[in-house]
C-alpha positions as a printed NumPy array, in Angstrom:
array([[ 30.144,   5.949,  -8.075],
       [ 27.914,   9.028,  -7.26 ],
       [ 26.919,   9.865,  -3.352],
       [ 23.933,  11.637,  -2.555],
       [ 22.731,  12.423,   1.21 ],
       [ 19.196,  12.92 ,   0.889],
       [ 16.77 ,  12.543,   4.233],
       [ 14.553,   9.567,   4.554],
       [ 10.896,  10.557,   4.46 ],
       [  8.595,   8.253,   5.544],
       [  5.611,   7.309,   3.479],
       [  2.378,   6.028,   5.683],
       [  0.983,   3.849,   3.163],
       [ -2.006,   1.942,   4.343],
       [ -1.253,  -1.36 ,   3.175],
       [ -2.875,  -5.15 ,   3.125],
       [ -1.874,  -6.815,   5.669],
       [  0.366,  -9.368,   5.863],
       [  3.161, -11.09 ,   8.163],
       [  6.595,  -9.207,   7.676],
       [  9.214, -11.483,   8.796],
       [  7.8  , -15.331,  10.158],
       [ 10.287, -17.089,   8.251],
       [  9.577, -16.981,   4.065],
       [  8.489, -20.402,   3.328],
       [  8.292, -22.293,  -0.224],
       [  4.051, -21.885,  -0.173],
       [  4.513, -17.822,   0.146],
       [  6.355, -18.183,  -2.876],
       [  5.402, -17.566,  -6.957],
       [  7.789, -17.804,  -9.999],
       [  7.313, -15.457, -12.795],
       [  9.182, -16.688, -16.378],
       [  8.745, -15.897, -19.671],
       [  5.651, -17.482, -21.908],
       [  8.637, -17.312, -25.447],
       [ 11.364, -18.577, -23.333],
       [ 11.521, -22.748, -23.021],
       [ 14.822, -22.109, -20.917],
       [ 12.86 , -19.274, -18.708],
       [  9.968, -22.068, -17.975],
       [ 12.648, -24.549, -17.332],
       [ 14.119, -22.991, -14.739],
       [ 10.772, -21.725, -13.304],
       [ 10.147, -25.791, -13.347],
       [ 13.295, -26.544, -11.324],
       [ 12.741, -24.233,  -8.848],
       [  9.531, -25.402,  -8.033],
       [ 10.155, -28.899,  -8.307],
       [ 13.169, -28.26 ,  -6.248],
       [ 11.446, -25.904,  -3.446],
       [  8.361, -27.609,  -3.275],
       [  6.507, -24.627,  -5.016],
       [  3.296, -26.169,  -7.034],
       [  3.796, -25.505, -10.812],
       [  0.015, -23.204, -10.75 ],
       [  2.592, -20.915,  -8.656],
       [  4.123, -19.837, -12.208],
       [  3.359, -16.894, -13.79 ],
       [  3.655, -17.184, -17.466],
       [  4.358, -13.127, -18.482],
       [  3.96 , -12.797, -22.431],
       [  6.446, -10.71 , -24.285],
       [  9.846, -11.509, -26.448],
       [ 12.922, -12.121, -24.209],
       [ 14.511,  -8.619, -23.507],
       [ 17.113,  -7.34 , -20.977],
       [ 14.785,  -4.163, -20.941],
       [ 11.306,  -3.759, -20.75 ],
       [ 10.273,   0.244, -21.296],
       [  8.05 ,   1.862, -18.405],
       [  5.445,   2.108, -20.781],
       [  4.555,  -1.381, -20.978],
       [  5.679,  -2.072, -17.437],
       [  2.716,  -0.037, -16.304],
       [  0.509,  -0.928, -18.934],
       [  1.324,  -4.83 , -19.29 ],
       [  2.991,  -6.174, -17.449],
       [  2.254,  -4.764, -13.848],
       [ -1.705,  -4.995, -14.547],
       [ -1.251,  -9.045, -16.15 ],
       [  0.607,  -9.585, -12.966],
       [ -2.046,  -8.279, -10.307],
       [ -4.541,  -9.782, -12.052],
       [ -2.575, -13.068, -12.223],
       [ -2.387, -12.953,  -8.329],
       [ -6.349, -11.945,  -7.976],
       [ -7.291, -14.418, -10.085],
       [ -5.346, -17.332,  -8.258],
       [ -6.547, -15.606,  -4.509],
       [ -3.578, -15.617,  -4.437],
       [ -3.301, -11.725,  -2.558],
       [ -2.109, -11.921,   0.875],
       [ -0.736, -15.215,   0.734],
       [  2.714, -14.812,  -2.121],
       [  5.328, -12.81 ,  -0.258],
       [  8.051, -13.383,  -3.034],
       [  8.29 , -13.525,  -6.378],
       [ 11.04 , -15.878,  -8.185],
       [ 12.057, -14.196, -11.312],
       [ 13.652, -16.542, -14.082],
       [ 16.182, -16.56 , -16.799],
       [ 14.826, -14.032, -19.425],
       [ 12.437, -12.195, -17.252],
       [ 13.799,  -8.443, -18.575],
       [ 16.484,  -7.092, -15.787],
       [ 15.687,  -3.376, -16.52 ],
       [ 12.705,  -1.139, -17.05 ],
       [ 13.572,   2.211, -18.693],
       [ 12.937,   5.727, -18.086],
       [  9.603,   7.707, -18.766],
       [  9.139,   8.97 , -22.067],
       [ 10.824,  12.408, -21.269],
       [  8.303,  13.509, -24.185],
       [  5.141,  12.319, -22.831],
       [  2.482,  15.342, -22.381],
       [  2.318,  14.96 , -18.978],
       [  5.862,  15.293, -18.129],
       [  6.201,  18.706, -21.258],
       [  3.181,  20.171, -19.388],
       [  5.044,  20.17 , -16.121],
       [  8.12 ,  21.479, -17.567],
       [  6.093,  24.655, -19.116],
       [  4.277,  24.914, -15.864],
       [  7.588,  24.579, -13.428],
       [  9.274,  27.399, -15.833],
       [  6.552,  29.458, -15.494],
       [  6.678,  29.45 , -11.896],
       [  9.977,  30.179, -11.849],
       [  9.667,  33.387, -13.554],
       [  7.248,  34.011, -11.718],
       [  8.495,  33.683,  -8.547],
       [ 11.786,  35.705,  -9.147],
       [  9.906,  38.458, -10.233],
       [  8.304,  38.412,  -6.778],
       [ 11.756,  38.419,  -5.198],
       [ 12.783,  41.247,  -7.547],
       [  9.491,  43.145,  -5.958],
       [ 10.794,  41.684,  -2.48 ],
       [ 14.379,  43.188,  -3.439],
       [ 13.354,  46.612,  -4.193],
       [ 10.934,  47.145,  -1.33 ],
       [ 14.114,  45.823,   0.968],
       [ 16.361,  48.306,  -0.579],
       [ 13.861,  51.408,   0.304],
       [ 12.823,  50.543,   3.938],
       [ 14.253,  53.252,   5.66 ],
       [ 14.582,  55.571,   3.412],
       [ 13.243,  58.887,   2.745],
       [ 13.999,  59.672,  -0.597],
       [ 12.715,  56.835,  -3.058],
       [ 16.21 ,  55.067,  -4.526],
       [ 16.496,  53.857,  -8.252],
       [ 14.652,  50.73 ,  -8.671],
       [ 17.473,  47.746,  -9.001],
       [ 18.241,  46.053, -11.497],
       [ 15.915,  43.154, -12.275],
       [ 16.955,  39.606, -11.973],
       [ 17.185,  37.486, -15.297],
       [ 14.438,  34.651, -15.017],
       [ 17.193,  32.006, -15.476],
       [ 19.259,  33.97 , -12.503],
       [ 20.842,  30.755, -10.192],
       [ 19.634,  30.079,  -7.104],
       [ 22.816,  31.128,  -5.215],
       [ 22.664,  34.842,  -7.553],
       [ 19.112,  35.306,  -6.134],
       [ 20.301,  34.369,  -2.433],
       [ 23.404,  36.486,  -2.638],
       [ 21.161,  39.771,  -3.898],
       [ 18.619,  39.307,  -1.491],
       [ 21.242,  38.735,   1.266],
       [ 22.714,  41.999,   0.319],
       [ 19.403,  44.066,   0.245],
       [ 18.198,  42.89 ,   4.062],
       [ 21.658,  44.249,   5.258],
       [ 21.104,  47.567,   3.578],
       [ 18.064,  47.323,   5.102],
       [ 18.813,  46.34 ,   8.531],
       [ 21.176,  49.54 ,   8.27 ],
       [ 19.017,  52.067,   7.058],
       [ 16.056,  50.859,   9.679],
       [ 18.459,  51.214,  12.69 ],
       [ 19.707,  54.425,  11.442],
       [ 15.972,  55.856,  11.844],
       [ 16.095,  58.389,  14.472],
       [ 12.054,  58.112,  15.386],
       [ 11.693,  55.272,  17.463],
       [  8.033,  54.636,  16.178],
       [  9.053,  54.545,  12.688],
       [ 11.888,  52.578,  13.721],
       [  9.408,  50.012,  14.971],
       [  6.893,  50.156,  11.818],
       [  9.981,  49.343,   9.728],
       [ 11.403,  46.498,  11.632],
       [  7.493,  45.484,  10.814],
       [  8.213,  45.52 ,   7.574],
       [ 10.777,  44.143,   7.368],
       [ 10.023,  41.104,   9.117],
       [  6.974,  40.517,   6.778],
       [  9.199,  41.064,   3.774],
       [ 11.579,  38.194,   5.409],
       [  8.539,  35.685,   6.145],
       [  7.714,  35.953,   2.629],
       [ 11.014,  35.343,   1.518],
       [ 12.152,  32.262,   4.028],
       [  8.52 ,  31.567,   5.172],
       [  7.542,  30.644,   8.655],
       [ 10.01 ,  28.08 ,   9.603],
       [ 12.791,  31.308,   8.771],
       [ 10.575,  33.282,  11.451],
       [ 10.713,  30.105,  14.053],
       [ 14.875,  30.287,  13.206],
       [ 14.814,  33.299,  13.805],
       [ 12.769,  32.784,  17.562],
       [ 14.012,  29.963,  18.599],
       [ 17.446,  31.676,  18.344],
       [ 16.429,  34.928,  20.276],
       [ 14.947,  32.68 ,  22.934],
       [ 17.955,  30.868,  23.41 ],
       [ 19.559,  33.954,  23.65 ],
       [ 17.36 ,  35.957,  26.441],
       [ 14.696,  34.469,  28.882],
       [ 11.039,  34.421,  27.368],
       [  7.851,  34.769,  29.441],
       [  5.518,  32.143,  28.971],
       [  3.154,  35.008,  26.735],
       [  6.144,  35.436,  24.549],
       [  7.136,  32.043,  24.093],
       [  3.294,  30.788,  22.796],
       [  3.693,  32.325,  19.45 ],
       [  6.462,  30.458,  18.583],
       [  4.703,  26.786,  20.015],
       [  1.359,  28.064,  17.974],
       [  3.695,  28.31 ,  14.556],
       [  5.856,  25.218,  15.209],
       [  2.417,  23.325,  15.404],
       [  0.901,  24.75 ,  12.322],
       [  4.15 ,  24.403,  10.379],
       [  3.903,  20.548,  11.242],
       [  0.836,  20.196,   9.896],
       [  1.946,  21.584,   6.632],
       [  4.824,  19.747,   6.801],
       [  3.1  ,  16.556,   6.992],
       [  1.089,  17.911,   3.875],
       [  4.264,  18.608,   2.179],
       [  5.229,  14.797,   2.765],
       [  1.638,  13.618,   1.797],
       [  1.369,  15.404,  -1.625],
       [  4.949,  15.014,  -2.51 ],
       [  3.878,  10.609,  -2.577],
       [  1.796,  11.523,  -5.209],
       [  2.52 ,  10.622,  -8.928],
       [  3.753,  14.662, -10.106],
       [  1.374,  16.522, -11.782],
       [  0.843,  20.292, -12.628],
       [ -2.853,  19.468, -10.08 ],
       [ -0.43 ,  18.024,  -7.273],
       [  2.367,  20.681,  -7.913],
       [  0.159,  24.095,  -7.559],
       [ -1.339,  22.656,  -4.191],
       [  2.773,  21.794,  -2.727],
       [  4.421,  25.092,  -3.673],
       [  1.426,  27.012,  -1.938],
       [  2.773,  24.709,   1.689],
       [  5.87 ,  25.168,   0.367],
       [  5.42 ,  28.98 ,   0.157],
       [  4.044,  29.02 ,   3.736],
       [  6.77 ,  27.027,   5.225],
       [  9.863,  27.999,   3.317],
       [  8.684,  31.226,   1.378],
       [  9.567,  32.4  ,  -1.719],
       [ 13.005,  31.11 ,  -1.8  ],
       [ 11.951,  27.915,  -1.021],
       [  9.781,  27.313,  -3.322],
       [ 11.774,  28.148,  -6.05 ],
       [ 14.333,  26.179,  -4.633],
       [ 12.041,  23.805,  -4.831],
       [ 11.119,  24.397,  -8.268],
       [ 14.426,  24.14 ,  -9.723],
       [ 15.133,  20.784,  -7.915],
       [ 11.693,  19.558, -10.146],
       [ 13.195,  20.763, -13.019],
       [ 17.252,  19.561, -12.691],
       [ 14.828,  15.921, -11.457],
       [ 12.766,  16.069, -14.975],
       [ 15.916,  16.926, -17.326],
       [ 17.716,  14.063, -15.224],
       [ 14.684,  11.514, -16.003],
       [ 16.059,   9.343, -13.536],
       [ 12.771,   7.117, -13.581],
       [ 14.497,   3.762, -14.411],
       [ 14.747,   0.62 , -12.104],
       [ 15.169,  -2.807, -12.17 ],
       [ 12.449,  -4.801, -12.575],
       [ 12.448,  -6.579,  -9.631],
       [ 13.061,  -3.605,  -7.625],
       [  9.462,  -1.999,  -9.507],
       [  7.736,  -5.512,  -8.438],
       [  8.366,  -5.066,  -5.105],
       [  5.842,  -2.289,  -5.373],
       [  3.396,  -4.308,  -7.43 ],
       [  0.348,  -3.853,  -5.268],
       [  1.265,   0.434,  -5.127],
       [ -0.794,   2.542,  -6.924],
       [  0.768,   5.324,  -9.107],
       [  4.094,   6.945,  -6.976],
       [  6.963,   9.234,  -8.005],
       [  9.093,   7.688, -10.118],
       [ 11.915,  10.086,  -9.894],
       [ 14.657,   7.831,  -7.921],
       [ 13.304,   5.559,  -5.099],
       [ 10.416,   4.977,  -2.865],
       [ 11.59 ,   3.698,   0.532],
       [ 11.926,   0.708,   1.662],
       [  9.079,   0.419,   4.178],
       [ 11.042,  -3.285,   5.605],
       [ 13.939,  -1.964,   6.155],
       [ 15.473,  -1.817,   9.363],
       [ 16.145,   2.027,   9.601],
       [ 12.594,   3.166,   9.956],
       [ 13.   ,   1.539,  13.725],
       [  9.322,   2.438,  15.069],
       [  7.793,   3.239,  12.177],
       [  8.867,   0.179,   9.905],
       [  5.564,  -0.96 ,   9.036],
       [  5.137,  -4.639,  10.255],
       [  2.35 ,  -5.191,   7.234],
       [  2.943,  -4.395,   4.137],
       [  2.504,  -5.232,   0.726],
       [  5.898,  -5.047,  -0.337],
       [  7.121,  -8.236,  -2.097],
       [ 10.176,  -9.948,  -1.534],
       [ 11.971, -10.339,  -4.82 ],
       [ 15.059, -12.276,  -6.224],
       [ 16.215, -13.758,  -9.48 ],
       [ 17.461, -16.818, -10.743],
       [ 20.252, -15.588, -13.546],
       [ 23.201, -16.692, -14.837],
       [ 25.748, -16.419, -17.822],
       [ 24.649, -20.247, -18.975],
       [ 20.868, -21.869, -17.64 ],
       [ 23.682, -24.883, -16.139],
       [ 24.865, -21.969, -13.499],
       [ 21.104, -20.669, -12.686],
       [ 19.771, -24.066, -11.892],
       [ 22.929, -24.875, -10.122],
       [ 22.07 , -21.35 ,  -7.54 ],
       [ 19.21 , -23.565,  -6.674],
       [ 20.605, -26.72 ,  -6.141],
       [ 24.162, -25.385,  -4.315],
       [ 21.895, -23.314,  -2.223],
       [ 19.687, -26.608,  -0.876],
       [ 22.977, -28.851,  -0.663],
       [ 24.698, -25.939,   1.483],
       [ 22.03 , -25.475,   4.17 ],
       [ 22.066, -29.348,   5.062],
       [ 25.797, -28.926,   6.261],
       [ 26.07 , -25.282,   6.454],
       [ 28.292, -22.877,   5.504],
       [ 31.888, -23.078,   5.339],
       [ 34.748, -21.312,   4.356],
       [ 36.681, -18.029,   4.922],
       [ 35.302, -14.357,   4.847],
       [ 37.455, -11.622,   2.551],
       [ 36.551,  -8.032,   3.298],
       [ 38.51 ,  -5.663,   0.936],
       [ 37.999,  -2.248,   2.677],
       [ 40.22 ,   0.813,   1.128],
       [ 41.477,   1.925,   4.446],
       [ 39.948,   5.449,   4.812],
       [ 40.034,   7.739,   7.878],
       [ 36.584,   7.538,   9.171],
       [ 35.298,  10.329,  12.024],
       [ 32.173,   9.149,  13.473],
       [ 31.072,  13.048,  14.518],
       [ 31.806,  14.075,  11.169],
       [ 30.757,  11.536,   8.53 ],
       [ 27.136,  11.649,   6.49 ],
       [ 25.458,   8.844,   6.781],
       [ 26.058,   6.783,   2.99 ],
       [ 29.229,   8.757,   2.603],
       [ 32.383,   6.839,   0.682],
       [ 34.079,   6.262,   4.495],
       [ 31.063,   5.08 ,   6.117],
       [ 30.555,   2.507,   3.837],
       [ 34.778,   1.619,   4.262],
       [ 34.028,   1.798,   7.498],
       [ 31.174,  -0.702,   7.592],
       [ 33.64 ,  -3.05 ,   6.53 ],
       [ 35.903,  -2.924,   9.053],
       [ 33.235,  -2.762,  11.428],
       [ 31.991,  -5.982,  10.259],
       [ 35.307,  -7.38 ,  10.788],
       [ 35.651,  -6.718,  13.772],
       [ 32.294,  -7.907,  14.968],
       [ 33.308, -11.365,  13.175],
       [ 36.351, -11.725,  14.584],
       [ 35.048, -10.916,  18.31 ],
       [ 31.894, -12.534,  18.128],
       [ 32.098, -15.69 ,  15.732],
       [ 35.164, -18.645,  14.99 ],
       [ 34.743, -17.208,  11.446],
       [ 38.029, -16.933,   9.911],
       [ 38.704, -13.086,   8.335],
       [ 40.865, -11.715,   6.022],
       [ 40.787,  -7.718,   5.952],
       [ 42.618,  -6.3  ,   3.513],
       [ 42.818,  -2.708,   4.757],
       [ 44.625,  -1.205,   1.55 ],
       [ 43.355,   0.783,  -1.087],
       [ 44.874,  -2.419,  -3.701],
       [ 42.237,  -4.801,  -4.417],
       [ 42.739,  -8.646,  -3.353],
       [ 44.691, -10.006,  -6.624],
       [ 44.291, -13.496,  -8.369],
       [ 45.221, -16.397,  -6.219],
       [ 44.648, -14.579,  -2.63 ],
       [ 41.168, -15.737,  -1.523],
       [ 41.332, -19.393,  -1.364],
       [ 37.508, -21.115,  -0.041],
       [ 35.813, -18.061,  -0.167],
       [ 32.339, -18.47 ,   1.527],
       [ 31.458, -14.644,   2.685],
       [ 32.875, -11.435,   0.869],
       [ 32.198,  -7.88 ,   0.308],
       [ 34.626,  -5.27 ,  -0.888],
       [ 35.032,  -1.916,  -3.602],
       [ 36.116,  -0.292,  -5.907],
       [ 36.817,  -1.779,  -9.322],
       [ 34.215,  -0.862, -11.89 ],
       [ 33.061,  -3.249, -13.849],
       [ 36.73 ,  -5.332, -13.841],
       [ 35.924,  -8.217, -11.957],
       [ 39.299,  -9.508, -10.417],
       [ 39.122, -13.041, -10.351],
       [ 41.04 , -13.516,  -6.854],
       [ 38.569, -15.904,  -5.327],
       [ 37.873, -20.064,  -4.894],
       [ 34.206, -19.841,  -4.151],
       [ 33.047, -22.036,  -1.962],
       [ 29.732, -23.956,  -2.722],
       [ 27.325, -21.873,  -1.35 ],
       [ 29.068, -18.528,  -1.135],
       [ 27.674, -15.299,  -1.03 ],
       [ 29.139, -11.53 ,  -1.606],
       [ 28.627,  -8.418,  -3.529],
       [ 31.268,  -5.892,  -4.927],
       [ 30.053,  -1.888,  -4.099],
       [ 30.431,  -0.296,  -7.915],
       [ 27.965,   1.317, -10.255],
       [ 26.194,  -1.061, -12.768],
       [ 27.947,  -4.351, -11.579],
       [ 24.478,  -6.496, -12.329],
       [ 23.589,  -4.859, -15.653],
       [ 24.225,  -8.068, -17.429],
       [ 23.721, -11.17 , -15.061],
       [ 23.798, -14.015, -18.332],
       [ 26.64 , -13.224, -20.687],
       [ 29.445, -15.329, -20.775],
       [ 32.993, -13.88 , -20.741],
       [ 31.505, -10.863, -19.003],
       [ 33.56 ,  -8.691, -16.507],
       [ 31.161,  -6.799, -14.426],
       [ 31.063,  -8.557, -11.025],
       [ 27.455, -10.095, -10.386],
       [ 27.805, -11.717, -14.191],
       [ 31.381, -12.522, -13.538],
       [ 30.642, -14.055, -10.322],
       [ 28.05 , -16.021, -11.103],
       [ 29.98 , -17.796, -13.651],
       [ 32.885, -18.18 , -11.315],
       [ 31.135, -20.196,  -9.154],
       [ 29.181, -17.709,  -6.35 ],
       [ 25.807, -18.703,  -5.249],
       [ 24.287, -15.409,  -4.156],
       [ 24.901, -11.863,  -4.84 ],
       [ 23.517,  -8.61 ,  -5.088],
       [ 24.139,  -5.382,  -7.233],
       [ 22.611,  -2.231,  -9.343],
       [ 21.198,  -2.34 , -12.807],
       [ 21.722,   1.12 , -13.046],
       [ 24.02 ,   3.947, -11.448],
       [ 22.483,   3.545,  -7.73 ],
       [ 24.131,   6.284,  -5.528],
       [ 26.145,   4.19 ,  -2.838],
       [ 23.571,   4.624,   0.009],
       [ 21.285,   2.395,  -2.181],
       [ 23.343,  -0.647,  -1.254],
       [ 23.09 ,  -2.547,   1.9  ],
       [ 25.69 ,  -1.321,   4.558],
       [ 28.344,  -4.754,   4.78 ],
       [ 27.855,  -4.668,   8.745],
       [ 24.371,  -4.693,   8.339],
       [ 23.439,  -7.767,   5.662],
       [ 26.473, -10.334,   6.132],
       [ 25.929, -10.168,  10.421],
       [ 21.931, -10.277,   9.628],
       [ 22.666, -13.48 ,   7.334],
       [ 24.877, -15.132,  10.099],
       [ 22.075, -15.615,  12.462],
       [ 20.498, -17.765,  10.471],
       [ 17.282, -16.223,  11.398],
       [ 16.29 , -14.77 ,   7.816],
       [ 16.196, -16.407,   4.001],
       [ 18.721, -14.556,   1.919],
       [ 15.298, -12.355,   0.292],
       [ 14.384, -11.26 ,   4.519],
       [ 18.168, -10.338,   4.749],
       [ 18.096,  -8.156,   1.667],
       [ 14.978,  -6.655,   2.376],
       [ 15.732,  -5.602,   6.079],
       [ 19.143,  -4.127,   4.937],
       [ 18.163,  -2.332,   1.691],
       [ 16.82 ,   0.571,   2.345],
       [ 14.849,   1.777,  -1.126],
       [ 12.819,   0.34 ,  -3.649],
       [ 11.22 ,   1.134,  -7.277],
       [ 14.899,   1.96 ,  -7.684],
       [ 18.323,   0.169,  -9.472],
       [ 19.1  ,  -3.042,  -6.871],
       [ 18.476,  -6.62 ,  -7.364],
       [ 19.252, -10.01 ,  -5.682],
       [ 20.742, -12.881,  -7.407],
       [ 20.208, -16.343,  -5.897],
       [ 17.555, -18.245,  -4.209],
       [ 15.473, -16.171,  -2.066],
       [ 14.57 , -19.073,   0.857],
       [ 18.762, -19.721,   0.939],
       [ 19.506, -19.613,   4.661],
       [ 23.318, -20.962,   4.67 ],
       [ 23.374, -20.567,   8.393],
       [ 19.358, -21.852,   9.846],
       [ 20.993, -25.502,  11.031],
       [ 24.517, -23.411,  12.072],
       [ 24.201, -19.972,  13.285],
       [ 27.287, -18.403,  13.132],
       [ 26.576, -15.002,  15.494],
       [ 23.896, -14.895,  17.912],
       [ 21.384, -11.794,  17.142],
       [ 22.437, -10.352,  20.832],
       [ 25.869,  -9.51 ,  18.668],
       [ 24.355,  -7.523,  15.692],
       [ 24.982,  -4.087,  15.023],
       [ 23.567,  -1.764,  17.777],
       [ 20.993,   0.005,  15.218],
       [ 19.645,  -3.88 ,  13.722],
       [ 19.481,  -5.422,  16.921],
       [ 16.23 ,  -4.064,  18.556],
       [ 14.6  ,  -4.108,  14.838],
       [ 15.516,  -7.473,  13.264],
       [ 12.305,  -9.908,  13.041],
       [  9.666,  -7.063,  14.312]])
């Protein structure tokens, strides 16, 4: 499975309003199904019948039964029939969740990698880019002669396709040649104009925030009067302003219009380098065409105009945003009733109902891999972390609940036979070889961390884990469609502890924990399953530190 580390950026969307988290109730729900699938509208049927969900609640989305529906007619079907569906019923404002149903595609695919908007950004991007190294190649030259009072041989130009690191390495060398030659002046006034020069020629190649660096350092080395030190507040101000604009044109959908006005506040906060830094990470994003998703991660979104569809979009529920989590949104809760026969699907529904009457009951398996985790030193989403979140959860069950727990700590797998009444588990790595060590108990939930382990939920026999599962006898799960990045699931600490309350359906749960959407996750079971509302098996005083002041806001 790949890792990325990537910062959050928070996206101020103004949003309709709505309540975030008073408890999901059956008449905030809708169903969607397919209008050429009997067995789709016979599940939709059960689920209503079963939930109390009135049958005008189903959405009847035309279209042939497919696993994958392509982002063309996602955008131009099937997202518009589904917005007007809700308009149409007034139904805006009042559906938090949407229900989707056996044969309701999984997947929507990536962009058309050869539509004209995306080859006219590609021409445009390279363009830049050849254009900007020439400017360093100017920069370069002018570096090389500060100083000097002979004029040198102009260097050697850089190819357009030069790397990144080759440009950073020859402009490296030519500001210590030039640092040299200016301190080597013997006139102290032309001394002075070229240190001028040369810190103009290094704003335009690292842009202001290299100049702040650069002050922030001195001041921490030597005492600045207060006239000295208001330069650097003035620029740290302006720069924030254009880094808010950075953050506000970068939520647009990309265009060559949106591009030309970022890489000039680009250029003024992280020069020249910067921006073709940030050039080539456009470019390595459009020959990646990661624009896929599941679909009931893209639904979520439904109400969203146009956004980036490279990757995610956050996750404006999710707990991590702390203060700035917005408490109305209109992000829709999403889960799916799948299965490898229609039998198991209905039977998510019904096992789900019969388990919150008694409650939830059985043993919890974590299977961690027993990695050396370093608090100071691990990235957030890193491979221990998420081993770590494990154990952590563990612990927290074993202190603060009469759960029973079984940690296996070893980098083997629990094997066949070893986790008798299963009602909780959560564990990694085995892709797509679902071992088949588990008795589920009725009503169980858990989720396997691995690449691709829901991209086939219905067929029979199969051996990734949601599909395999599901047919074993699970009630609830969650996984990717698509290769997610680990950080895309929900940390283990943070959704089983949330779902122990018994404050939050399973949809809340999954939706406080995850924290992206329009990307590869989806949930698997009944979205108003709350195994533990009549038996709360930790009290929310015992969550994890960074949940505890958010969960329910």
């Amino acid at each position: 499975m790949k890792r990325l580390i990537l910062p959050f950026v928070f996206l101020g969307f103004l949003c309709a309003s709505m309540p975030a988290w008073a408890e999901l109730t059956a008449d905030q729900v809708a169903i969607i199904a397919m209008a050429e699938s009997p067995e789709s509208q016979e599940l939709a049927k059960h689920y209503a019948k079963a939930r109390g969900v009135p049958e005008s609640r189903i959405l009847l989305l035309e279209g042939k039964p497919a696993r994958t529906m392509s982002r063309e007619a996602w955008e131009t079907i099937a997202r518009p029939t589904i917005r007007k569906w809700l308009a149409d019923h007034q139904l805006n404002g009042k559906v938090r969740c949407f229900v989707t149903c056996w044969d309701v595609p999984l997947k929507i695919g990536r962009r058309d990698a050869n539509a004209p908007e995306v080859v006219e950004r590609e021409k445009f991007l390279a363009g830049v880019r050849e254009g900007r190294v020439k400017q360093l190649d100017q920069v370069v030259a002018r570096l090389e002669g500060l100083g000097r009072s002979d004029k040198p041989e102009p260097p050697k130009p850089l190819s357009a396709d030069a790397t990144l690191a080759d440009v950073a390495a020859r402009l490296d060398a030519a500001m210590s040649t030039a640092r040299g030659q200016i301190l080597a002046i013997p006139d102290d006034a032309k001394r002075l104009e070229g240190m001028q020069e040369f810190q103009q020629l290094i704003t335009a190649i690292g842009g202001g925030s290299q100049i702040l660096r650069m002050g922030t350092a001195q001041a921490k080395q030597s005492r600045m009067q207060p006239e000295q030190a208001m330069p650097l507040a003035i620029l740290e101000a302006r720069l924030q302003g254009v880094q808010q604009g950075i953050q506000a044109l970068s939520m647009l959908p990309p265009t060559v219009a949106r591009d030309i006005q970022l890489l000039n506040l680009i250029q003024i906060n992280d020069g020249l380098l910067g921006s073709l830094r940030w050039v080539d990470q456009q470019r390595e994003a459009l020959a990646k065409n990661e624009t896929y998703s599941s679909f009931d991660s893209e639904l979520s979104l439904v109400h969203w105009n146009d956004y980036p569809l490279d990757r995610w979009q956050p996750n404006l529920l999710y707990y991590g945003y702390g203060p700035h989590k917005l408490s109305g949104t209109s992000i829709m809760l999403v889960s799916r009733l799948a299965a490898p026969s229609l039998a198991l699907a209905k039977g998510l529904v019904d096992k789900a109902i019969a388990t919150e009457k008694k409650g939830l009951a059985g043993k919890v398996y974590l299977d961690a891999r027993g990695m050396a985790y370093d608090k100071s030193k691990a990235e957030p989403g890193s491979y221990d972390a998420f081993d770590q979140s494990l154990r952590d959860l563990a612990e927290r069950l074993q202190k603060h609940t009469k759960l029973e727990v079984v940690l296996n700590d070893k980098p083997e797998l629990f094997q066949p036979g070893e986790c008798p009444d299963a009602a909780l588990y959560c564990g990694w790595y085995s892709l797509s070889k679902y071992v088949d060590a588990f008795d589920w108990a009725p009503g169980a939930v858990g989720y396997h961390l691995a690449s691709g382990e829901a991209a086939t939920l219905s067929k029979p026999g199969g051996t990734a884990w949601c599909n395999a599962m599901l047919e074993d006898g699970i009630t609830a799960t969650l996984g990717p469609v698509y290769e997610p990045y680990l950080h895309a699931f929900p940390k283990p600490d943070d959704f089983f502890s949330l779902l122990l309350t018994g404050k939050y359906t399973l949809a809340e749960v999954f939706y406080q924990t995850k924290p992206y959407n329009s990307w590869v996750m989806t949930l698997v079971g009944d979205p108003l399953y709350n195994p533990f509302k009549n038996h709360p098996a930790l009290a929310e005083a015992d969550l994890p530190e960074e949940l505890r002041p958010q969960a329910g806001e």
